[in-house]
C-alpha positions in Angstrom: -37.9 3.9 -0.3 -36.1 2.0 -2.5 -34.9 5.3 -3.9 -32.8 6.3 -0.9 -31.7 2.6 -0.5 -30.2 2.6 -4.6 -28.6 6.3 -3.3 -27.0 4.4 -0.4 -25.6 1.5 -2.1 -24.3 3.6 -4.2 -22.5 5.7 -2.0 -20.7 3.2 -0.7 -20.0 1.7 -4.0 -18.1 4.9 -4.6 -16.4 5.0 -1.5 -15.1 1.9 -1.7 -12.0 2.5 -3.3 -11.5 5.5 -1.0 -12.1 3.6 2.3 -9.3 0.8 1.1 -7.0 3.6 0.4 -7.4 5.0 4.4 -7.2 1.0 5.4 -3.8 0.9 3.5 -2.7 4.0 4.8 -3.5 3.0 8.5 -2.1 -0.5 8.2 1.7 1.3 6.8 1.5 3.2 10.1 0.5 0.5 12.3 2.5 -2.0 10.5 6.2 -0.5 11.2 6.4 1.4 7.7 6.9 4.6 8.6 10.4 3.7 10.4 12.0 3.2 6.9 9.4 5.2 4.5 7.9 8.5 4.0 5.2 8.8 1.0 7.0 12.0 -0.3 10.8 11.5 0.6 13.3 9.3 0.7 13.9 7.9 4.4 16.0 4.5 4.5 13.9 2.9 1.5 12.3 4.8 -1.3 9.5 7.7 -1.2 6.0 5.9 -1.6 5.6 8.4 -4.4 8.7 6.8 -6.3 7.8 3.8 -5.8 3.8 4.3 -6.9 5.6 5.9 -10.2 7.8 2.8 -10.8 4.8 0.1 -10.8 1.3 -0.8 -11.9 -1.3 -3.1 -10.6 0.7 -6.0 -11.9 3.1 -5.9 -10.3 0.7 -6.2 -6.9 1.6 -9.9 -6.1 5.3 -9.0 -6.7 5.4 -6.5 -4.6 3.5 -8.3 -1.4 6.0 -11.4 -1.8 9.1 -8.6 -1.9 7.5 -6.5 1.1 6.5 -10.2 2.7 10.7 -11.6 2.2 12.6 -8.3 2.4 15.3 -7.7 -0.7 18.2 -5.4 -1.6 18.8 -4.2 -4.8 16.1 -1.9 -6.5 16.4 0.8 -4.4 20.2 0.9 -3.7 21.9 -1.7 -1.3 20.8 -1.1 2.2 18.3 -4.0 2.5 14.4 -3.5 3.4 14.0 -6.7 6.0 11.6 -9.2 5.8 7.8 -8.4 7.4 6.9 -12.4 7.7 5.0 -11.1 10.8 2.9 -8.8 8.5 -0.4 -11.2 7.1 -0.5 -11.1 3.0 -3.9 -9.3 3.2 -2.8 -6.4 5.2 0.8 -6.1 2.3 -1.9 -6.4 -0.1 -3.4 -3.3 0.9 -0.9 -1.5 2.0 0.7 -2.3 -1.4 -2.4 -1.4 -3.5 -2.3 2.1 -1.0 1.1 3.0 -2.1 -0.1 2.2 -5.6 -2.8 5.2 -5.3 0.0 7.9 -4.9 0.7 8.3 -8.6 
């Protein structure tokens, strides 16, 4: 018994990472994302994929608080607007999502 609850635990120890990855992928689509990004091609605001390549995990908080304010700048001068609506837990994930496309 214990056996087969060890396998279990484990399993979704694993799947973790992969089940945050769907949640950030959902959340971009609910969230209003997709009206200005694409992950592989450049809509209004950069590809997902670009901007995966540009930062690491550091740069995590960064990014939520740029997401979270809106800028202009980085990506050229039309400006991505501010998501103050958006909670800092769900720009966290979506953030750490985009992160994964490398």
């Amino acid at each position: 018994m214990h056996k087969a609850l060890w396998v279990g635990a484990a399993a979704l120890f694993l799947a973790g990472p992969a089940l945050a990855a769907t949640e950030g992928e959902t959340l971009m689509k609910t969230k209003g994302c997709v009206a200005c990004h694409a992950v592989d091609k450049k809509l209004v605001g950069p590809a997902y994929k670009d901007v995966a390549k540009k930062y690491t995990e550091a740069d995590v908080p960064k990014l939520v608080e740029k997401v979270k304010k809106g800028g202009v700048g980085v990506w050229g001068q039309v400006p991505m607007p501010p998501n103050a609506q958006v909670a800092d837990e769900d720009i966290e994930k979506i953030v750490r999502w985009i992160l994964t496309l490398k």
